[in-house]
C-alpha positions in Angstrom: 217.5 -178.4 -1.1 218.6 -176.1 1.9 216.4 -174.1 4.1 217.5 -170.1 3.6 216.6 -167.0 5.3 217.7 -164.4 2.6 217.5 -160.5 4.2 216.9 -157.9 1.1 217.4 -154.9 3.1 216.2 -150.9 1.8 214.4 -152.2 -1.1 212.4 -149.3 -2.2 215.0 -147.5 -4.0 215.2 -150.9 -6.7 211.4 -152.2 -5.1 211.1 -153.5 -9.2 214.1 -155.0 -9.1 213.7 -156.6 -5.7 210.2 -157.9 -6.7 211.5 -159.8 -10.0 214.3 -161.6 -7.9 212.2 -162.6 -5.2 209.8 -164.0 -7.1 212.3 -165.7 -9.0 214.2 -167.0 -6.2 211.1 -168.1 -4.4 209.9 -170.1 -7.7 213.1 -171.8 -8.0 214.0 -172.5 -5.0 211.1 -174.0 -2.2 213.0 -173.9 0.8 214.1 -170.3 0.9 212.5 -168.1 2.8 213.0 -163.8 2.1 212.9 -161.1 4.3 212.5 -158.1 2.6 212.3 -154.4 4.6 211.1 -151.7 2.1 209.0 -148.2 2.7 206.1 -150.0 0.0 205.4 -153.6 -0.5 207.1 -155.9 -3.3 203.6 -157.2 -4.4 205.2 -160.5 -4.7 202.2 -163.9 -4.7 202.7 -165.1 -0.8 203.9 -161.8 0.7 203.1 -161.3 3.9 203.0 -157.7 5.4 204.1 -156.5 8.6 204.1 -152.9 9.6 206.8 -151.5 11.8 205.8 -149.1 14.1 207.2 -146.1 15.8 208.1 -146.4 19.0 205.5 -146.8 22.1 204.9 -143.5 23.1 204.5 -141.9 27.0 200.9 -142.4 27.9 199.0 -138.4 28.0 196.9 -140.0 30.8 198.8 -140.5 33.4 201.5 -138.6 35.6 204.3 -138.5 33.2 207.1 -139.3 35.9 210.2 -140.9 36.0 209.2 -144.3 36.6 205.9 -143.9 33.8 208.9 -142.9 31.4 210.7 -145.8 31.5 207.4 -147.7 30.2 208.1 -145.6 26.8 210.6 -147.5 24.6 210.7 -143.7 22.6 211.7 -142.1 26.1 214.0 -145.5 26.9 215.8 -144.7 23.9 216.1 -140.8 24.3 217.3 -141.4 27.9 219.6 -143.9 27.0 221.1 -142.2 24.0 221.6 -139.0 26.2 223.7 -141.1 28.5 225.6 -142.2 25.7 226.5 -138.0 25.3 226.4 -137.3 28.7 228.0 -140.5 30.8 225.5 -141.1 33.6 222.7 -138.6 32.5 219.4 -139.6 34.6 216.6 -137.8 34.2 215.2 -135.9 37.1 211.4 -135.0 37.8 211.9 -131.8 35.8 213.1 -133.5 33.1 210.2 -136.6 32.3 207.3 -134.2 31.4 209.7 -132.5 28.6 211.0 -135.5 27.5 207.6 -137.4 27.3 206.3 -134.3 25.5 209.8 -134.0 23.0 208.9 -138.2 22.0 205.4 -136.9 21.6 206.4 -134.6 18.8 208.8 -136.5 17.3 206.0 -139.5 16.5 208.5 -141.8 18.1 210.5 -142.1 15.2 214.1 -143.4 16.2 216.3 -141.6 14.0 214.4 -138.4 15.0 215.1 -139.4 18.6 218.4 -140.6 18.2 219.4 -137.1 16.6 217.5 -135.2 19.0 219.8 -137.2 22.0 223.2 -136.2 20.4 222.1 -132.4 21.4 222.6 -132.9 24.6 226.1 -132.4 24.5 224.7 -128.3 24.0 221.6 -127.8 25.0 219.6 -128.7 27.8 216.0 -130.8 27.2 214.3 -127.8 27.3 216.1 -126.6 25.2 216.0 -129.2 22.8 212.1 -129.4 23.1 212.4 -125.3 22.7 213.6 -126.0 19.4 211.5 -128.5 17.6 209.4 -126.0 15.6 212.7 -126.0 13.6 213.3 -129.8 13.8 215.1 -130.0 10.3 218.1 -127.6 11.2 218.4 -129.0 14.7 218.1 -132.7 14.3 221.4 -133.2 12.4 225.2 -134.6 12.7 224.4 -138.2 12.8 227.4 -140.7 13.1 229.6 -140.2 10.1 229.9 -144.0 10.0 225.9 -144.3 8.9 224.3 -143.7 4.9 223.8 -140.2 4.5 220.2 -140.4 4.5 220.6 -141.4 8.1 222.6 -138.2 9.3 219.7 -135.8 9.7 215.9 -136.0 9.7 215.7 -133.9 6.6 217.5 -136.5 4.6 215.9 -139.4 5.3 212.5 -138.1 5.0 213.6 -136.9 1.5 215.0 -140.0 0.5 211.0 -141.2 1.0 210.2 -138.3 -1.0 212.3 -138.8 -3.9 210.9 -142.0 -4.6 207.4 -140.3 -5.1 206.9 -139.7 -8.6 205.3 -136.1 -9.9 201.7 -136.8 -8.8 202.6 -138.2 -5.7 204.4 -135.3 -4.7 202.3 -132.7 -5.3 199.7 -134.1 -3.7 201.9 -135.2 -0.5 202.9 -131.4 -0.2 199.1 -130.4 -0.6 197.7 -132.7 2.1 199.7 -131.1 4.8 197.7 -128.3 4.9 195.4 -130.6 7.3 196.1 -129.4 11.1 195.3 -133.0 11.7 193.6 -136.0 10.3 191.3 -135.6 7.2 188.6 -137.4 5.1 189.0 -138.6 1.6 186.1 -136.0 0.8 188.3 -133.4 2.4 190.7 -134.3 0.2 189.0 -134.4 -3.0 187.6 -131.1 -2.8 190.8 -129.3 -1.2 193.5 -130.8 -2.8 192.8 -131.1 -6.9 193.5 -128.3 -9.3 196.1 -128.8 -12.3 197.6 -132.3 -12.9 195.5 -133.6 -9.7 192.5 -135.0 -10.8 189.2 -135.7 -8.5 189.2 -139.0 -9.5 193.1 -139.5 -8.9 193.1 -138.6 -5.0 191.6 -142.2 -3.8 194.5 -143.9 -5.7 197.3 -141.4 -4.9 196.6 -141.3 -1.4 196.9 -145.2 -1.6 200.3 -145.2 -3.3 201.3 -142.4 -0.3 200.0 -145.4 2.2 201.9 -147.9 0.6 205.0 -146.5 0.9 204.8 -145.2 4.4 204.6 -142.1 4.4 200.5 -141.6 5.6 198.7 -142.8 7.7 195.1 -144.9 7.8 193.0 -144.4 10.5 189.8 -146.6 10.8 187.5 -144.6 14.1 184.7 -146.7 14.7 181.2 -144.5 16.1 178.7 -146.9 17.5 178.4 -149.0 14.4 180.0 -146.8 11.9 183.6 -147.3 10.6 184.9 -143.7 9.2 188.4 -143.9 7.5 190.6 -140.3 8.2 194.2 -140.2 7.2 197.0 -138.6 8.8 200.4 -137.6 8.7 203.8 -138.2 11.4 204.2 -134.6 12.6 207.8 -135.2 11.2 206.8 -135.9 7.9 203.8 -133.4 8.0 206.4 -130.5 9.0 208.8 -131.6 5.8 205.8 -131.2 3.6 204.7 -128.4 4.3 208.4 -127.1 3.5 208.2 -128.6 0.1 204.2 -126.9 0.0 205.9 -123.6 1.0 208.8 -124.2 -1.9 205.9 -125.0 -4.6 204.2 -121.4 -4.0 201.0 -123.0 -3.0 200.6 -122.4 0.7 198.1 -119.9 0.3 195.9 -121.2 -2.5 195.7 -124.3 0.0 194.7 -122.2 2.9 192.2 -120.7 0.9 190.4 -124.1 -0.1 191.1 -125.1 3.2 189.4 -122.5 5.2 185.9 -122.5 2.6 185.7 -126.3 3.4 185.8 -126.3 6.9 183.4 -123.0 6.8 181.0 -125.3 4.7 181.4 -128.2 6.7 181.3 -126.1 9.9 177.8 -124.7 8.7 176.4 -128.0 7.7 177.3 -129.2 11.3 175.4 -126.5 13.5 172.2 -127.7 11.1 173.1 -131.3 12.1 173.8 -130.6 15.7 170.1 -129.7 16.0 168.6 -133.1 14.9 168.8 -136.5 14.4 172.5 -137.1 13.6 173.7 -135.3 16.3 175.6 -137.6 17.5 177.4 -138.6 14.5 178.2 -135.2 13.6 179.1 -134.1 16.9 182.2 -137.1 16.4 182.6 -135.6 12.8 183.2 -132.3 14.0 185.5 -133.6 16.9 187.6 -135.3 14.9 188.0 -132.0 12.6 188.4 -129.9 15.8 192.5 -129.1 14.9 191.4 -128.3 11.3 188.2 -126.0 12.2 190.8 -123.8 14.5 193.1 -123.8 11.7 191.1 -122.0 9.5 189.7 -119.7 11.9 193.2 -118.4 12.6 193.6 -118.4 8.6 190.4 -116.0 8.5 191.6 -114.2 11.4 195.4 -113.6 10.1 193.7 -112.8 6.4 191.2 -109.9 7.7 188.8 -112.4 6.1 185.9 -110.7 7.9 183.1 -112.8 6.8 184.9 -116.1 7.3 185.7 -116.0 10.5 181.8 -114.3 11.5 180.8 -117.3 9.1 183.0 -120.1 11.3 182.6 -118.8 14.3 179.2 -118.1 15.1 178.3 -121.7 13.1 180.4 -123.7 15.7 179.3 -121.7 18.8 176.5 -124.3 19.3 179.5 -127.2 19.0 181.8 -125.8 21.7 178.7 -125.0 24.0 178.0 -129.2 23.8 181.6 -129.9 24.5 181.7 -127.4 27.3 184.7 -126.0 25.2 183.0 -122.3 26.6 186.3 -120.7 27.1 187.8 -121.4 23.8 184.7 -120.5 22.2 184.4 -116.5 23.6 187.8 -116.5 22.3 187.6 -117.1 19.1 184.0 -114.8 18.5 185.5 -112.3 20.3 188.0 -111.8 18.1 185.5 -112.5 14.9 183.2 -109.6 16.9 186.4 -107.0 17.2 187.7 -107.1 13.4 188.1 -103.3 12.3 186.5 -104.1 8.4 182.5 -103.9 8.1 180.6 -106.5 9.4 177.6 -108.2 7.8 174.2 -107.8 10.4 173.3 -110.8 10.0 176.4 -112.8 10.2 177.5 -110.6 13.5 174.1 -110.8 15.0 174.1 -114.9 15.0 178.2 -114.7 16.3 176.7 -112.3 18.8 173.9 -114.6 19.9 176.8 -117.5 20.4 179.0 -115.2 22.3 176.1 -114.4 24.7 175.2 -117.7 25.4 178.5 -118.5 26.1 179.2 -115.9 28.3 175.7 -116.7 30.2 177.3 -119.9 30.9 180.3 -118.9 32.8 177.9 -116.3 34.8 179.2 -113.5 33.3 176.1 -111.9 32.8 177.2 -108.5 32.5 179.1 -109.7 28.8 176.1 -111.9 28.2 173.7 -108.9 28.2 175.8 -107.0 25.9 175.7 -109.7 23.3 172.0 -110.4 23.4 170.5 -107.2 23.4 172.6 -106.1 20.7 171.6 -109.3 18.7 167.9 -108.6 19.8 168.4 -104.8 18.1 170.3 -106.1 15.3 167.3 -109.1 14.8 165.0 -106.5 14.9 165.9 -104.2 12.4 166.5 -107.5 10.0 162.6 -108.2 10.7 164.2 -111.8 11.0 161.6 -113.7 13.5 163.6 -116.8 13.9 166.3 -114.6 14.6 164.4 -112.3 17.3 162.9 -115.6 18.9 166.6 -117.3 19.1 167.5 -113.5 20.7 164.4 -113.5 23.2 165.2 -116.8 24.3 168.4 -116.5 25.4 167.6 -113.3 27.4 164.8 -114.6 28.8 167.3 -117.3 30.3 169.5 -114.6 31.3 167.4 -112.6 33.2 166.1 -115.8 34.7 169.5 -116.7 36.1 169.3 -113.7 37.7 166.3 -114.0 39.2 164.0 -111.3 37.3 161.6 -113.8 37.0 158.8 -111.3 35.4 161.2 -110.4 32.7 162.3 -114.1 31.5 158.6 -114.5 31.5 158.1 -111.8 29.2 160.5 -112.8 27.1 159.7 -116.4 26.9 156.3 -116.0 26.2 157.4 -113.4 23.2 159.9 -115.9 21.7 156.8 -118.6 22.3 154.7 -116.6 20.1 157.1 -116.4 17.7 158.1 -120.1 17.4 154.2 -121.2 17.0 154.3 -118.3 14.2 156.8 -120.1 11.9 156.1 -123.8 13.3 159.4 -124.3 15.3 158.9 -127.1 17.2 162.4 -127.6 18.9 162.2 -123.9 19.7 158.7 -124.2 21.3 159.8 -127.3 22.8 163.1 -125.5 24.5 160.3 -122.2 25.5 158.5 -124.7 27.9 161.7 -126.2 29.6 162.7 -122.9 30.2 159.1 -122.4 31.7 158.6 -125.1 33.6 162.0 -124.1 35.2 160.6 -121.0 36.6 157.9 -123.0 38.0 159.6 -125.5 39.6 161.8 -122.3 41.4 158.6 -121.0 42.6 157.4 -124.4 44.4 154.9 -125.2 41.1 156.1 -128.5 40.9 152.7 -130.0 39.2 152.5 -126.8 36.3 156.3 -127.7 35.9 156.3 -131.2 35.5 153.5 -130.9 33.0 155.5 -128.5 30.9 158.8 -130.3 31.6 156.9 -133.7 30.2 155.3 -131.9 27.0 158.7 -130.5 26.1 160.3 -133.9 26.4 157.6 -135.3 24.1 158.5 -133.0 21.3 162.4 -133.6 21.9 161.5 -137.0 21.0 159.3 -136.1 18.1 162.1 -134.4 16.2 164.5 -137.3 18.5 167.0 -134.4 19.5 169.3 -136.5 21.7 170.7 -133.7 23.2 167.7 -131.9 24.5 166.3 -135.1 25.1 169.0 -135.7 28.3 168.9 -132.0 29.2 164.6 -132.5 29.4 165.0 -135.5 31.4 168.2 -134.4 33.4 165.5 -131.4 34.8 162.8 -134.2 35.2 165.4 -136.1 37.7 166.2 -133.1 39.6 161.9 -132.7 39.8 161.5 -135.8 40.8 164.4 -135.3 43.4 162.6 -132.7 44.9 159.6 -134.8 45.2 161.5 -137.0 47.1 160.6 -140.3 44.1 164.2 -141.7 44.5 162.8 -144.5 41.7 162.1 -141.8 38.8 164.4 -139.4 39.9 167.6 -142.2 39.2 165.6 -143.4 36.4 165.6 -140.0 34.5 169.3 -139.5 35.8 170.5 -142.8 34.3 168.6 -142.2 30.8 170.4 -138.5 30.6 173.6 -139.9 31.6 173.8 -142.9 28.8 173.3 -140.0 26.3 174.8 -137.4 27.7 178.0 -139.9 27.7 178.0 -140.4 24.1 177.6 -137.4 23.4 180.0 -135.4 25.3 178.0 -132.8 27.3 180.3 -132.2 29.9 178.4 -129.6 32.3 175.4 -131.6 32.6 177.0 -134.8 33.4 178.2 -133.2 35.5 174.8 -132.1 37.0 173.7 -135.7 36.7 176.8 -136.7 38.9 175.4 -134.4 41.6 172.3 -135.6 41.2 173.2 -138.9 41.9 175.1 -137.8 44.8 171.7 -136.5 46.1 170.5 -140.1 45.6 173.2 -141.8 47.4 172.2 -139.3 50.9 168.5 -139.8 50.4 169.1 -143.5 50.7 172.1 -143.4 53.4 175.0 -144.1 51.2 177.1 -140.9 52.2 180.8 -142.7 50.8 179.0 -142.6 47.3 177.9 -139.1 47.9 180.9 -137.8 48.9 183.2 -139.6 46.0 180.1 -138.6 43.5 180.6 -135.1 44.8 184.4 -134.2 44.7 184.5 -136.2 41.4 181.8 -133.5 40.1 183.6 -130.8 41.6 187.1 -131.8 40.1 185.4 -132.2 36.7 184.0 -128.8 37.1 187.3 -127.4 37.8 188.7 -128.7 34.5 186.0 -127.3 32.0 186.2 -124.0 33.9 182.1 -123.6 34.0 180.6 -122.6 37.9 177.3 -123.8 39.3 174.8 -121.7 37.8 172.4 -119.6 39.8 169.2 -121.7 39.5 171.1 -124.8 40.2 172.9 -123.5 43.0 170.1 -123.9 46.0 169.5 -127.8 45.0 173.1 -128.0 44.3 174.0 -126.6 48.3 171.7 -128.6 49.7 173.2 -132.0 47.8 176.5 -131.0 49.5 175.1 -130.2 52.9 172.7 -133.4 52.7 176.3 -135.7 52.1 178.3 -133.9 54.4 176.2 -134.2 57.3 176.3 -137.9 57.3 180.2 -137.9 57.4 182.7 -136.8 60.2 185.7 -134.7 58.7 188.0 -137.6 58.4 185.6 -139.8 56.9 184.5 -137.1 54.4 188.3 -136.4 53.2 189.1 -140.0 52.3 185.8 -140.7 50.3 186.7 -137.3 48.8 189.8 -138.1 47.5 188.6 -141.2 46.5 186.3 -139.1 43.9 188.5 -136.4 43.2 191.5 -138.9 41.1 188.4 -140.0 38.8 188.3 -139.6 35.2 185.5 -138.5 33.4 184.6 -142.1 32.3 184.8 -143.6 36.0 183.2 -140.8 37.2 180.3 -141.9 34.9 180.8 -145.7 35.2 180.7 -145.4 39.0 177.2 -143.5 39.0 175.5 -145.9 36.5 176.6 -148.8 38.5 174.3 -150.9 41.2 174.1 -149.3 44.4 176.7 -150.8 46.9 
């Protein structure tokens, strides 16, 4: 008849045992009440689950200072552990960033952190953080006091481990071939072979949830819930030892790298259409897994790989504004010694052009393109010449030979009606009408403009659909309609939002700041402004040459309204601004 609280600590190791004699216990006897911790469940009638997490973490978004530290519990606990080594250890200013970024990599597991905290009796935390890539052999000498398991990292991730039966294990080393989180589908096709069936990957990867050792994560896109799965970096490091120890490192890296070159090729089809959007987020999320294979091509001499990965993702990093990293990684697919397939190095050389175009460095661009024009040529590929044409013709456009983007256009136009392209002839006449509207045309361009935007939303292109109507509120601007200009603005923001295009929001930010002085509202200008111009600093892109006139005259029109003083503090104001305030500010009402 007593009430009992009845602890059954580190069950896992007898979880069958511990399951019979709670059950019993709680059949027998009403008023007791079991707490049970375990790495898997006791699947016991009336168990209730609660999942202990690691440690809050430092938060990436803000300063990481001494006083944001303190709001870690994983930094709380290094700091206080380090004082326990070092009697009055405090942190200095030099010291928080390394030690937010060492509880970063260490998942905010406790042990992991406790361990790390007895180095600093040698090493500095620099020197700790130095070191991580070899966690195992550093994080060790725990209290001699404490089980075993609990003396290094190594050992208790292996005690886990050991309690995985045959399948389990294989397939725990083979899923840490992921740079990052990973589908089920990703799974299925990388990770069977031998006793790992297709059909046994759902249910294994279950059993590895279960007992703590992966992760679930549920990402919600508008009103889609996708499931990916990830490890700890602890854990994820351990595995791939026991991967390495199997002899299967490279047969992994081999599956890996085809999938992502498959998946990678699917997504620039995807990227031009109606599931944009979704498989813009798809490829996001995979971003960490698409680099790791291209450095797995790259360190292999796998030639046609890495043409094959890079020039299908050239489109992706071009909508993320991801520019830099993406002349990077064709540049090296371009300069690989081995013989190169035309076709697959005329379409990396296309993406390396554009690319270059849009950090004005025409000078690289040109190289690209016309060798991807000559290459197009001799391949008698016309989709292929019209992609080439077109992105010359911009390039001469941007520098003002307006005859010659003409010329170019009108070539790649002919082209595009030849085979039926309608997103093609849809982009041809908003590169036209931009010509126009430079030359004062403004009724031939906005009837161009308008046309294209109808065919956008024929084939309902989100993303060309915001660009089209992103160069419709800049017309408008110029027309001096305040009413359709914001109204096109607002429209290409809300999708360019979602969507991620970083360079033209932030054109639509400036274009709203040319709102705000048209209507007398310099204070929004100038925050709209310096937020722009601090957002434009971080993706590394420049004000292009045919937005540079309307862009001057924005800054001029804001700046004139404002004294010095005045300007500075609205300024500042703009400049601290994320990218989603930045956004949020323009979209809302008008002060």
């Amino acid at each position: 008849d007593k009430q009992l609280l009845l602890v059954l600590d580190n069950c896992e190791h007898l979880i069958e045992a511990c399951a019979i004699l709670a059950e019993r216990l709680l059949g027998e006897c009403p008023e007791i009440t079991i707490l049970a911790t375990s790495r898997e469940t006791l699947e016991v009638p009336g168990e209730k689950v609660w999942h202990l997490l690691s440690l809050s973490l430092p938060d990436q978004e803000r300063k990481l200072n001494i006083e944001n530290l303190y709001q870690s519990e994983a930094a709380s606990l290094f700091i206080e552990r380090a004082g326990d080594i070092l009697p009055g250890y405090q942190p200095d200013e030099i010291d928080a960033p390394t030690i937010a970024q060492l509880c970063l990599r260490l998942d905010g597991i406790p042990l992991a952190i406790e361990l790390a905290a007895a180095r600093m009796n040698l090493l500095s935390v620099q020197e700790i953080a130095a070191r991580l890539d070899r966690r195992f052999s550093l994080l060790t000498d725990g209290s001699r006091t404490v089980l075993p398991r609990h003396q290094t990292l190594s050992a208790a991730i292996e005690w886990s481990h050991d309690l995985l039966n045959e399948l389990e294990r294989v397939l725990f080393r083979r899923l840490t071939i992921f740079a990052d989180n990973f589908t089920l589908e990703a799974a299925e096709v990388i990770c069977t072979g031998g006793t790992i069936h297709h059909d046994d990957v759902l249910t294994l990867i279950g059993h590895l949830v279960d007992k703590s050792l992966l992760t679930v994560i549920p990402i919600l896109h508008g009103a889609q819930l996708a499931t990916r799965f990830r490890f700890l970096d602890t854990i994820c490091s351990f595995g791939r030892l026991k991967l390495d120890e199997s002899g299967e490192t490279e047969l992994m890296h081999n599956r890996h790298a085809k999938y992502y070159v498959s998946l990678a090729e699917m997504g620039e089809k995807e990227l031009r259409g109606s599931n944009q959007l979704i498989w813009l987020n798809h490829l996001k999320e995979d971003q960490n897994n698409l680099r790791a294979a291209m450095q797995w091509s790259l360190d292999t001499y796998n030639t046609e790989m890495s043409l094959r990965l890079a020039g299908s993702l050239w489109r992706y990093w071009w909508m993320q504004s991801q520019h830099s990293e993406g002349r990077e990684w064709l540049g090296k697919a371009l300069s690989m010694d081995s013989p190169q397939s035309p076709p697959l190095r005329a379409k990396a050389l296309n993406g390396a052009g554009i690319l270059a175009r849009g950090q004005s460095d025409y000078y690289q661009a040109s190289v690209f393109l016309n060798e991807c024009l000559e290459i197009q040529r001799s391949l008698q590929d016309k989709n292929g010449v019209a992609n080439a044409l077109n992105s010359l013709g911009i390039l001469a456009h941007l520098q003002e030979e307006y005859d010659r983007a003409i010329a170019h256009y009108q070539e790649s136009l002919n082209y595009r009606r030849e085979i039926g392209d309608t997103r093609g002839i849809a982009a041809l006449l908003h590169n036209l009408s931009m010509i126009h509207q430079e030359k004062g045309e403004f009724v031939q361009a906005e009837e161009l403009l308008k046309e294209s935007l109808s065919l956008f939303l024929k084939i309902n292109d989100a993303r060309s659909i915001a660009a089209t109507q992103l160069g419709l509120g800049y017309l408008m601007y110029e027309l001096g309609d305040v009413e359709q200009a914001e109204d096109y603005f607002q429209k290409s923001m809300v999708t360019l939002k979602d969507l991620g295009g970083r360079n033209e929001i932030i054109e639509c930010l400036e274009g709203f700041a040319g709102i705000a002085a048209l209507l007398k509202l310099p204070r929004r200008g100038a925050r709209l402004l310096a937020a722009a111009q601090a957002l434009r600093a971080v993706i590394g892109i420049p004000v292009n040459r045919y937005h540079q006139v309307r862009y001057q005259y924005i800054v001029e029109s804001v700046t004139n309204q404002l004294d010095a003083q005045a300007l500075e503090c609205y300024s500042a104001e703009g400049r601290v601004m994320s990218w989603d305030e930045a956004i949020d500010y323009a979209l809302s009402e008008i002060e």
